[in-house]
N, C-alpha and C positions, 0 to 999 in steps of 0.2 A: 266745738271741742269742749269739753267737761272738764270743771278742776279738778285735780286733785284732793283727795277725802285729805283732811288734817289729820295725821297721824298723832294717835294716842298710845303713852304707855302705861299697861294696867299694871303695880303689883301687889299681886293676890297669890298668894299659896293655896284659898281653896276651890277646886276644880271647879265645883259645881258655879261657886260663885263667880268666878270669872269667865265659866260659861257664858251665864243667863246676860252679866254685865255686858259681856261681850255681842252678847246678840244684839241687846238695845243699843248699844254706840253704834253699830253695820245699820242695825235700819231706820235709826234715826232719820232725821229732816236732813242733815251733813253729811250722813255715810260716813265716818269715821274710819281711819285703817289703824287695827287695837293690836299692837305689841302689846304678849303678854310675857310677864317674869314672873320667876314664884318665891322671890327673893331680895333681899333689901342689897345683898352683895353684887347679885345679879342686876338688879337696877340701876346702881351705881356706874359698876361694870359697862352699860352697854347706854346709859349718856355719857359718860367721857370716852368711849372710846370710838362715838359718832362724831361724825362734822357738824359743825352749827347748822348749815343747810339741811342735813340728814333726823339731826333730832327731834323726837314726838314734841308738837306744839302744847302739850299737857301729861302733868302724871299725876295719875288717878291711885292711892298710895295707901292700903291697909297697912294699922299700927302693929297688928300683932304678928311679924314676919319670921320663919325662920334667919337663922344667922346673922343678921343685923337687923334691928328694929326699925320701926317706921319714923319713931320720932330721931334715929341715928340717922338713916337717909334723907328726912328734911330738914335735919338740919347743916347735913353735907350738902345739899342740895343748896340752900340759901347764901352758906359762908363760901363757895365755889365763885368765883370770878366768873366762870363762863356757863355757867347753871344757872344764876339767882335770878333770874329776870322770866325763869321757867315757872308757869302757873304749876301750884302742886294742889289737889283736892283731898283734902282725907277724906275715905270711906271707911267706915270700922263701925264695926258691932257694939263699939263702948259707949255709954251715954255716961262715962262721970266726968260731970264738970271739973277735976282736975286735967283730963286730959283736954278735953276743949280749949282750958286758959292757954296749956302747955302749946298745944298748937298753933295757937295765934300768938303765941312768944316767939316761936317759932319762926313766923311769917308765912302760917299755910293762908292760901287765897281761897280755900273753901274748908267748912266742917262737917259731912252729912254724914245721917249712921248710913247702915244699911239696908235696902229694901227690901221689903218681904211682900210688897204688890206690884201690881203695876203701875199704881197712883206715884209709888215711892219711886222708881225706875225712873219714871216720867220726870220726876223731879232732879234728878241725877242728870241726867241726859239735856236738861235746859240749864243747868250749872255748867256741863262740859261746854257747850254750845257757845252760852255767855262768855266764858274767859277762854275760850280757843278763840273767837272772835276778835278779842282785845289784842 
């Protein structure tokens, strides 16, 4: 019998992007099962209104979201009692070391921008791996 893929939740508002993300977490080494949102309300939304048992083992967490930001949902994410202990990764297009600090003030457990190869994907994909592991 086969385990169960560690359920991942991605939120990305852009399609394409959470496409391609989505295809490398499915054929990864782990097979991943990738809830997507495209929203920081929505993401919220749908960890607290899962059971601890039910919830994605990682959220993978673009800053730039509609309706709520990304650095709003990690940091609801962290001050949550029954969230904080959830790995969150930021993925975002930003490279200003403001928002880097901001993130790790935060307590995100990863910072990577976003890929635009395969080399870079690959590097995503061994970060999910890493702290779904843990």
């Amino acid at each position: 019998m086969s385990e169960t893929p560690a359920k991942l939740l991605v939120v990305e508002d852009s399609a394409t992007d959470a496409e391609v993300l989505s295809y490398y977490l499915r054929k990864s080494r782990r097979g991943f099962e990738v809830q997507l949102v495209r929203d920081g309300n929505a993401a919220l939304e749908t960890l607290r209104d899962e059971s601890p048992e039910q919830r994605p083992k990682l959220v993978l967490l673009d800053l730039n979201l509609p309706k709520l930001g990304g650095f709003e949902v990690l940091r609801a994410i962290k001050t949550d009692p029954r969230l904080s202990e959830l790995p969150v990764v930021i993925l975002t297009a930003s490279v200003l070391e403001e928002d880097l600090e901001r993130a790790n003030h935060l307590q995100a457990d990863a910072y990577l921008s976003k890929p635009f190869d395969a080399a870079g994907f690959q590097e995503v994909v061994e970060t999910v791996e890493r702290l779904a592991s843990a």
